[in-house]
C-alpha positions in Angstrom: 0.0 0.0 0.0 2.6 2.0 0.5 4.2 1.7 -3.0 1.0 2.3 -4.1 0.9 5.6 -1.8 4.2 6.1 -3.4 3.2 5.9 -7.2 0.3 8.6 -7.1 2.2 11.3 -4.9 4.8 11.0 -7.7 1.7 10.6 -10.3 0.1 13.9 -8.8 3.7 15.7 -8.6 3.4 15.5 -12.6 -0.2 16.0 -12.8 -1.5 17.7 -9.6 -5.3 18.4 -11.5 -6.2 14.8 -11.9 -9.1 14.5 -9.7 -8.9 10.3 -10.6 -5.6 10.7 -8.7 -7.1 12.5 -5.4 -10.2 10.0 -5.7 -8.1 6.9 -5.6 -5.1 8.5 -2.7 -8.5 9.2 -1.0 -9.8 5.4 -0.7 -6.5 4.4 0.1 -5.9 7.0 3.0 -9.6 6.0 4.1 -8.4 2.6 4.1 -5.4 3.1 6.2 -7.5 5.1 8.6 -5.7 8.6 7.6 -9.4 10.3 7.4 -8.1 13.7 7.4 -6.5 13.0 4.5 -9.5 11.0 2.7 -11.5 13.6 3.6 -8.8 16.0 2.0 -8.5 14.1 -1.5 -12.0 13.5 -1.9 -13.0 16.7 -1.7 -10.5 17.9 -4.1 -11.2 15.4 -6.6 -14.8 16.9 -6.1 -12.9 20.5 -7.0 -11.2 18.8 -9.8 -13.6 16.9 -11.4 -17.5 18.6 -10.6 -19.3 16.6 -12.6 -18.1 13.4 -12.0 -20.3 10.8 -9.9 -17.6 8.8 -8.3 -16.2 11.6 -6.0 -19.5 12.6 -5.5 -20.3 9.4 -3.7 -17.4 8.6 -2.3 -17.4 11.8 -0.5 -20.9 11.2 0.3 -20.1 7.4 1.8 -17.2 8.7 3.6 -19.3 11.7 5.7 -22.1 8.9 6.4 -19.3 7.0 7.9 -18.4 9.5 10.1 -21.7 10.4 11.0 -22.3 13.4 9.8 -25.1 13.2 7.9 -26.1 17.0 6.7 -22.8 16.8 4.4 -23.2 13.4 3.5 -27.2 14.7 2.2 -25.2 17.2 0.1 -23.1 15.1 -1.7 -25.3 12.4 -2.6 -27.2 15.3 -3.6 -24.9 16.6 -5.9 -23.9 13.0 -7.0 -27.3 12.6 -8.3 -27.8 15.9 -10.3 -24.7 15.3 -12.4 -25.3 11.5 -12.4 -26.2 10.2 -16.2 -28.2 7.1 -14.4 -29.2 9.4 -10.7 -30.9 6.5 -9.1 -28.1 4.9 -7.4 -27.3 7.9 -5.8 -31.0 8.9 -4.9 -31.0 5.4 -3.3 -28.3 6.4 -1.0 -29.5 9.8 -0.6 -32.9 8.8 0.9 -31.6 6.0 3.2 -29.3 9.3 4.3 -32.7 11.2 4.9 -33.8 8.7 6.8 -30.9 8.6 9.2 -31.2 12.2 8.9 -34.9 12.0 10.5 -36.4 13.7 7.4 -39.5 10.8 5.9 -40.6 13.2 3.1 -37.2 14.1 1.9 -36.3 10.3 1.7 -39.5 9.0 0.1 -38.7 12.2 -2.4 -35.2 10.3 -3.1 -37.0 6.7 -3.0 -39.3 8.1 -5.8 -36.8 10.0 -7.7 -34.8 6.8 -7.8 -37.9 4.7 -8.7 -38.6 7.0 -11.4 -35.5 7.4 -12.9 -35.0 4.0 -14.1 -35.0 3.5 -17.6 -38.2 1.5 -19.4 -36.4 -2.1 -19.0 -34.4 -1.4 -15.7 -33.7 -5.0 -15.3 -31.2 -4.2 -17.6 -29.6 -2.0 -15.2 -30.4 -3.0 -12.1 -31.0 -6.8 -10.0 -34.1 -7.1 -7.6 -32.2 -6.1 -4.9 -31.5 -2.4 -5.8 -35.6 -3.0 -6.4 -36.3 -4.6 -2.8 -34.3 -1.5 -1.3 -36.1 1.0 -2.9 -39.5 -0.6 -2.0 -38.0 -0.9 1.7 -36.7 2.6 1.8 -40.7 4.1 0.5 -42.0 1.2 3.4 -39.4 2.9 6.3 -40.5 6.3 5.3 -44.3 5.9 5.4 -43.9 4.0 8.3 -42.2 7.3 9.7 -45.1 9.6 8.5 -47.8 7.7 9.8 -49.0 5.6 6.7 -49.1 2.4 8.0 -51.0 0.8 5.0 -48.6 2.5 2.5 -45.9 1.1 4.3 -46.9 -2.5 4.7 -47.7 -2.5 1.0 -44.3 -1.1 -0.2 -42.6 -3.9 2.6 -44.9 -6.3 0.9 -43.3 -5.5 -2.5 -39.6 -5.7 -1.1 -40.3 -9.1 0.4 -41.8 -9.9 -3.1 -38.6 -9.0 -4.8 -36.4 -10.6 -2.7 -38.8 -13.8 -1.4 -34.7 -14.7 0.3 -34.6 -11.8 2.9 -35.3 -13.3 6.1 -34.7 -9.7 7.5 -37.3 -8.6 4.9 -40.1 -10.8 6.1 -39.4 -9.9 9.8 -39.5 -6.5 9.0 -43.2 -6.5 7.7 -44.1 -8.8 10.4 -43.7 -6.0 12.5 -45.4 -3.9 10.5 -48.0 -6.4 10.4 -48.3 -6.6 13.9 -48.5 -2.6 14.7 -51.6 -2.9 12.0 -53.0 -5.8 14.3 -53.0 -8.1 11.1 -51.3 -11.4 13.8 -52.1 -14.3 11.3 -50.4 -12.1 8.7 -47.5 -11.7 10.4 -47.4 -15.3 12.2 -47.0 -16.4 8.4 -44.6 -13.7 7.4 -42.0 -14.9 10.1 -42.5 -18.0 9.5 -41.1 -17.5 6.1 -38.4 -15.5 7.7 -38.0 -18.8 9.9 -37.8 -21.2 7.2 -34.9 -19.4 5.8 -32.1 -20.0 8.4 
């Protein structure tokens, strides 16, 4: 790693604008721990390179790791407006929300992401980017009140990805809370069946 280190300081000594350079240091001092430094590169690969994705989100990863939320809101914000295909991002961004306590902004992102996909987005994306999306519209109605939106969107999640144990517990609970017990005796039942 330290080669490697090695290589892109003397990389970036011949070509100190190449925000791929900055991006890459920046996983590798995040790796190593140095986060003032990660924090350092990524942000200037986001300097270097505006309207690239990639910096955008690892920025974005790296401030939801360290917990603060509000900047990591920003960039997954700003990863999605100069995004080509957004709804990666928006993903990320409204699972952020909800960390963030704010339901309407994430269902906002859940549906931004939903409706960004192209006509055949099983081209693009698998079931489980699907399931997480339905999840993420399920946690955020739960959160403003709508219990029958979010058993229906926790319905579809556990539809897409009939393997999720953690998916049919989840809308048991939600079951439950709407007093619907055979529902949700069956529902973790199938989460039983798959340990």
């Amino acid at each position: 790693n330290q080669e490697a280190l090695t290589a892109i300081r003397k990389a970036l000594e011949i070509f100190p604008d190449n925000g791929y350079l900055h991006f890459t240091r920046g996983h590798m001092f995040q790796e190593a721990g140095d986060l003032k430094h990660a924090e350092r590169d990524f942000l200037a690969a986001t300097e270097l390179e505006p309207a690239l994705v990639a910096p955008w989100s690892a920025l974005a990863a790296y401030y939801e790791e360290q917990g603060r939320l509000t900047d990591a809101i920003g960039a997954w914000e700003k990863a999605a407006r100069v995004s080509r295909w957004p709804w990666e991002p928006l993903e990320n961004l409204g699972y952020a929300d909800l960390k963030a306590h704010q339901p309407w902004k994430a269902l906002a992102a859940f549906d931004g992401a939903a409706h960004s996909l192209p006509k055949h987005s099983e081209l693009v994306v698998d079931y489980t980017f699907l399931a997480n999306i339905a999840h993420g519209r399920a946690r955020s109605w739960y959160r403003l009140g709508d219990l029958r939106r979010a058993i229906s969107y926790e319905e579809d999640a556990a539809r897409l990805l009939p393997g999720s144990a953690d998916l049919w517990r989840q809308l048991a609970e939600l079951y439950v809370v709407a007093g619907r017990r055979d529902d949700a005796s069956e529902a973790l039942a199938r989460a039983g069946a798959l340990r």
